[in-house]
FITISE-441568 format. One record per residue (C-alpha): x, y negated, z; residue in one letter; residue number from 1. Coordinates in Angstrom, 1 decimal, always signed. Each point is the difference from the previous one (the first is absolute). Layout:
N
       px       py       pz   residuo   num
        X        Y        Z         a   NUM
...
***
This chain:
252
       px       py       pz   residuo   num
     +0.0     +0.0     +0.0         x     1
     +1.6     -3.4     -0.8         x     2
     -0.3     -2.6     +2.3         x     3
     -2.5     -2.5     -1.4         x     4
     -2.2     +2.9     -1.7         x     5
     -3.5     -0.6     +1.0         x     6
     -2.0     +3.6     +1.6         x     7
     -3.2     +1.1     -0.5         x     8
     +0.3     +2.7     +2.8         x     9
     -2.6     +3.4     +0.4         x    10
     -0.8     +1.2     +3.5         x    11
     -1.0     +3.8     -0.4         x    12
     +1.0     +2.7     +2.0         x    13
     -0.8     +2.8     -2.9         x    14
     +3.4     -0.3     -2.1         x    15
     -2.3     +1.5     -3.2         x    16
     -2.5     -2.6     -0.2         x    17
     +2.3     -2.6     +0.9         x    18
     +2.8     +1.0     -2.5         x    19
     -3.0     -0.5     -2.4         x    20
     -1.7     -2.9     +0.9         x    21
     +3.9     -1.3     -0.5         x    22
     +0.1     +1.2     -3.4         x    23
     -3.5     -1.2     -1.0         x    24
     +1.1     -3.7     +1.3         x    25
     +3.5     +0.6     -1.7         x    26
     -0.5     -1.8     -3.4         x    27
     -2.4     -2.9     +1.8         x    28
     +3.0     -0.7     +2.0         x    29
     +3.0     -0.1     -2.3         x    30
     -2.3     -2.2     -2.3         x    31
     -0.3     -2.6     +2.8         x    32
     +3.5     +0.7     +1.5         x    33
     -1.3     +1.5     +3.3         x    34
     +1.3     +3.3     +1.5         x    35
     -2.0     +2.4     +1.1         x    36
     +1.1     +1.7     +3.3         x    37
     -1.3     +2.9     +2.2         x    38
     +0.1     +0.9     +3.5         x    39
     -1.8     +3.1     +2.1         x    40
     -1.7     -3.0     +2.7         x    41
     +0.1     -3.2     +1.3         x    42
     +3.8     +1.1     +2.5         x    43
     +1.4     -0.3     -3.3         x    44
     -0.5     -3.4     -0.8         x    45
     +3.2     -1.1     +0.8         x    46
     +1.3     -3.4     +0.1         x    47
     +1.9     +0.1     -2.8         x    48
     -3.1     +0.8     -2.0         x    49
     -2.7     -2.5     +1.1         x    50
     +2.3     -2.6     -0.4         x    51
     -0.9     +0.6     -3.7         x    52
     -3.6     +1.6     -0.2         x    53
     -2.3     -1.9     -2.1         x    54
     -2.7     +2.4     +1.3         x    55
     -0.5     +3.5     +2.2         x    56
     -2.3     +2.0     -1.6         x    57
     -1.4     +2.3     +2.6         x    58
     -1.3     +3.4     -1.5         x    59
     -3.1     +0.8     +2.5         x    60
     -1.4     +3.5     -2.1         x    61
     -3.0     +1.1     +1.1         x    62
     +0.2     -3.0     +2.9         x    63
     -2.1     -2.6     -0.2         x    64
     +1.2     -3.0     +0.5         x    65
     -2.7     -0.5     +3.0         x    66
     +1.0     +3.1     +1.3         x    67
     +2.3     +0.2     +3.5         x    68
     +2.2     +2.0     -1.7         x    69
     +0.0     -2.7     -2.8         x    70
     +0.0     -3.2     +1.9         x    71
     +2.9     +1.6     +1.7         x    72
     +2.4     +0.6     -2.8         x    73
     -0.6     -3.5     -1.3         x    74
     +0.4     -1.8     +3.2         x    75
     +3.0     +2.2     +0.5         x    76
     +1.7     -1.2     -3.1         x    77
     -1.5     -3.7     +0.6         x    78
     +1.9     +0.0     +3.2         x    79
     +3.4     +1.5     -1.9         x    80
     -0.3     -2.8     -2.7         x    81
     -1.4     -4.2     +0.0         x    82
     +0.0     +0.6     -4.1         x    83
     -3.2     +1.1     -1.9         x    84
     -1.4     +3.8     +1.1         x    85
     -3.1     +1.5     -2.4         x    86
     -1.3     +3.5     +0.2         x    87
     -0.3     +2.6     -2.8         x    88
     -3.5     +2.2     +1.0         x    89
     -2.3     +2.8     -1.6         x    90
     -2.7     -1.9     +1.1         x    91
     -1.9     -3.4     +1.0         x    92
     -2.9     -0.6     +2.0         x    93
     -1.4     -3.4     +1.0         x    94
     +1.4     +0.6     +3.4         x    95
     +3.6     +0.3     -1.3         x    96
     -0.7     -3.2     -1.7         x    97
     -0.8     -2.1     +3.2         x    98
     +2.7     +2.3     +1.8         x    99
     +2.7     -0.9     -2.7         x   100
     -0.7     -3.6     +0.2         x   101
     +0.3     +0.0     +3.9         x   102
     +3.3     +1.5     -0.6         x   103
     +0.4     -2.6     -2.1         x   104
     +1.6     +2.4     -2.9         x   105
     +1.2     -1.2     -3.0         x   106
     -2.2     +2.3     -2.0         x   107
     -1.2     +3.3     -0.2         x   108
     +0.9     +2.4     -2.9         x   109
     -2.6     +2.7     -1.0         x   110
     +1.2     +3.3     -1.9         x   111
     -2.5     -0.1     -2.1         x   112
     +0.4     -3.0     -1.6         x   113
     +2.1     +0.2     -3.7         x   114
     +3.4     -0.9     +0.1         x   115
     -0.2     -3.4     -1.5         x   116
     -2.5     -0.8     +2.4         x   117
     +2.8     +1.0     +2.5         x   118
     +2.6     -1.8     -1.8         x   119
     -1.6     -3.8     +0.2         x   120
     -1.7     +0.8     +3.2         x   121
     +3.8     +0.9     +1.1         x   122
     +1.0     -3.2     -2.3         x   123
     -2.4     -2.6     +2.3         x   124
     +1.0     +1.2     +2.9         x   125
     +3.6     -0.9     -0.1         x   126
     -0.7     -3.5     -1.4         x   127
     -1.5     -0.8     +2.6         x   128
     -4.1     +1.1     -0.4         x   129
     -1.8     +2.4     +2.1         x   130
     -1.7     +3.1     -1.5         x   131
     -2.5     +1.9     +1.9         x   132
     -2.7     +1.6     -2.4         x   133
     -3.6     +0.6     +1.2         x   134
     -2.2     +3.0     +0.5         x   135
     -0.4     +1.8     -3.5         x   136
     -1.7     +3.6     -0.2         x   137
     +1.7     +2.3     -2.4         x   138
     -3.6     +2.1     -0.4         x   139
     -1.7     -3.0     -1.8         x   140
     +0.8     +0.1     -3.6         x   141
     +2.4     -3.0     -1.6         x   142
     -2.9     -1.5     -1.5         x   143
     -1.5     -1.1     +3.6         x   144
     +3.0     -0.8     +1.7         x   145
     -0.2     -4.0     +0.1         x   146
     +2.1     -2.5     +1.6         x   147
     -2.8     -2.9     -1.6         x   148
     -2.2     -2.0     +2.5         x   149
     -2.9     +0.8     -1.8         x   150
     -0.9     +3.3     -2.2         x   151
     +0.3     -0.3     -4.0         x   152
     -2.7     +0.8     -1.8         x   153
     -0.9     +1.8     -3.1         x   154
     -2.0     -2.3     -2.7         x   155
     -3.0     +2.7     -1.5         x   156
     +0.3     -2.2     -3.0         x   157
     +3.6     -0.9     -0.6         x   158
     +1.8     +3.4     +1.9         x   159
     +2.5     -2.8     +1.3         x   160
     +0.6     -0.4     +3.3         x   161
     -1.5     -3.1     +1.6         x   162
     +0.0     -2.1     +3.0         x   163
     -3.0     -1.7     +1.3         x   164
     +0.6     -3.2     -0.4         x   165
     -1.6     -1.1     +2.9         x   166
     +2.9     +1.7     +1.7         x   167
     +3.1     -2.1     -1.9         x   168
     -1.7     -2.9     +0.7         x   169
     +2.4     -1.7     +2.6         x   170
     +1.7     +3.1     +0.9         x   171
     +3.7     -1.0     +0.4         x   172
     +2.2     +2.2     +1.3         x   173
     +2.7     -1.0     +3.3         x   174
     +0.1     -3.3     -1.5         x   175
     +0.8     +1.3     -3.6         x   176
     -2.4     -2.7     -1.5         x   177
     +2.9     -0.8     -2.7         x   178
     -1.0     +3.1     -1.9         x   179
     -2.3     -0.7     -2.8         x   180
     -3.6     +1.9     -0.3         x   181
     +1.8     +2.5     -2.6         x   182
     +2.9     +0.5     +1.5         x   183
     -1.9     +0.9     +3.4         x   184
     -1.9     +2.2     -2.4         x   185
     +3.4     +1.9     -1.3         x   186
     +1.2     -0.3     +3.9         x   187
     -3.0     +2.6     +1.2         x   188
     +0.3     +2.5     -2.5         x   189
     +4.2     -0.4     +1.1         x   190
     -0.9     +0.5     +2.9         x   191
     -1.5     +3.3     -0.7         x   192
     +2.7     +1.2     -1.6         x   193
     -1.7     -0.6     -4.1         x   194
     +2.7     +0.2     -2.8         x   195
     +0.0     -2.9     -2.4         x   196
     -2.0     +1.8     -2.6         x   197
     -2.8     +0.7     +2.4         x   198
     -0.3     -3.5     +1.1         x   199
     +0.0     -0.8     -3.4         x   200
     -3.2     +2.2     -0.5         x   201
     -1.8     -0.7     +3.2         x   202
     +0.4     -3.9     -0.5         x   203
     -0.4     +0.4     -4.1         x   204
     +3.2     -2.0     -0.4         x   205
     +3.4     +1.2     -2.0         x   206
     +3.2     +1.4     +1.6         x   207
     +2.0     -3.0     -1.0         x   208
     -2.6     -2.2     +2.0         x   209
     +0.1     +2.4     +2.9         x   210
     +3.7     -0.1     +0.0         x   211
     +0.0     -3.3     +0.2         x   212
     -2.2     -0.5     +2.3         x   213
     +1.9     +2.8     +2.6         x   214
     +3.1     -1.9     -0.4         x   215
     -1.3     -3.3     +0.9         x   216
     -1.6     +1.9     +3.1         x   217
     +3.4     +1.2     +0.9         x   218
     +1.6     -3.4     -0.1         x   219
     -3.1     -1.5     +1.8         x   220
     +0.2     +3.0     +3.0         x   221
     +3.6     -0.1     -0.1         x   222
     +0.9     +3.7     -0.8         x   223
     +2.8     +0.8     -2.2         x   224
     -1.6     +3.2     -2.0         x   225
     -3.6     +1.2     -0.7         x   226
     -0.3     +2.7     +3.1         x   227
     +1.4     -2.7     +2.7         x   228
     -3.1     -2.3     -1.3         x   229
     -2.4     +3.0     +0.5         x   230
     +1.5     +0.9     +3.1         x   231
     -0.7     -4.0     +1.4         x   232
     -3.2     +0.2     -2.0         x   233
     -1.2     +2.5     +2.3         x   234
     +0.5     -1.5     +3.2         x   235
     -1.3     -3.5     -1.9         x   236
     -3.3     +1.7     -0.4         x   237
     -0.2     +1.9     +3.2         x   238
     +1.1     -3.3     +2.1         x   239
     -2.8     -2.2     -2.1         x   240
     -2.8     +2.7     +2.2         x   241
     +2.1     +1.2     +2.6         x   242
     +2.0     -3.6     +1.2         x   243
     +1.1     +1.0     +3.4         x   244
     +1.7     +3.2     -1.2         x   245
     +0.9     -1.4     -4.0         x   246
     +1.5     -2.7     +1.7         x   247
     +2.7     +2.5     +2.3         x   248
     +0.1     +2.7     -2.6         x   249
     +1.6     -3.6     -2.6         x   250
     +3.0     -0.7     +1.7         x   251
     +2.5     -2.2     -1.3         x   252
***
């Protein structure tokens, strides 16, 4: 390890999983010059280490975060270290939520999320941002799962997607009035993880428009790539119904 290098350091006490949790982070890391390093449990956080950890990633299992067992490890590792600790967990509940923003965590990792997902959650984190996803059943089929305030529905006529408009009216989301109506528009269907062409189709508009429109979304929420703006998106939507916890799941 050279001096200055900058650590991304995993906590796991199974040397298989953690060997390839390292290996899954391996090209993430090298492409934003971090190192990843990996230690059986929170003893091992030496000084020498933390002195140039970006982030502990905790790996909790079948823990939840709001478990004893859970809260444990992390306050464990929180006392080892003053930098940034997040968990990586099979599961969430709305319990872990509360408990992981008590604990006040720098995010929470779910396994079942893709990699890329992983990779720009993992991204925000160690500039600074604070990524704790909400409650999301893996039973309900993709089509359901929503992060919008309000549901989209199906036009009998048109077989577009729609939104009331009774609903946009007004709706401005954590002070994000500088989007424009469209733009919102392109933001929901972001947020809920739509590729370009489908936006296209759902809001009868071409790709070049759409593209346009997602880049000038980026710029306007700050994100450097397409899956940070979802990612922010998300918690933009959730805090515009849910302000107390929006507002501490958005850190900056």
């Amino acid at each position: 390890m050279q001096e200055n290098e900058m650590l991304v350091v995993i906590v796991d006490a199974l040397s298989l999983r953690r060997n390839a949790y390292a290996s899954l982070l391996e090209g993430w890391a090298t492409a934003n010059e971090f190192t990843i390093a990996q230690v059986p449990d929170t003893k091992s956080l030496t000084t020498s280490l933390m002195s140039n950890c970006a982030l502990t990633l905790v790996v909790l299992g079948s823990h939840l975060v709001g478990s004893a067992e859970g809260k444990s490890r992390l306050q464990s590792a929180m006392r080892e270290t003053e930098g940034p600790v997040a968990a990586i967990v099979e599961r969430q509940t709305a319990d872990c939520v509360a408990a992981a923003l008590d604990l006040k965590l720098k995010g929470v990792l779910l396994v079942s999320e893709a990699p890329s997902v992983i990779f720009a959650a993992l991204g925000f984190m160690v500039a600074g941002g604070c990524y704790i996803p909400h409650v999301r059943s893996t039973t309900v089929p993709q089509s359901e799962r929503s992060y919008l305030p309000a549901p989209i529905e199906i036009s009998p006529r048109s077989g577009r997607a729609e939104q009331r408009p009774a609903e946009m009216d007004g709706l401005e989301i954590c002070g994000k009035s500088d989007l424009t109506r469209r733009q919102h528009d392109v933001l929901r269907f972001l947020a809920n993880g739509d590729s370009n062409k489908e936006i296209a189709r759902e809001l009868d508009l071409s790709e070049a428009t759409v593209k346009s429109h997602v880049r000038q979304v980026m710029i306007k929420l700050n994100a450097g790539n397409r899956t940070q703006a979802a990612l922010v998106a998300r918690d933009l939507f959730f805090a515009s119904t849910n302000p107390t916890v929006g507002a501490a799941t958005l850190r900056r």
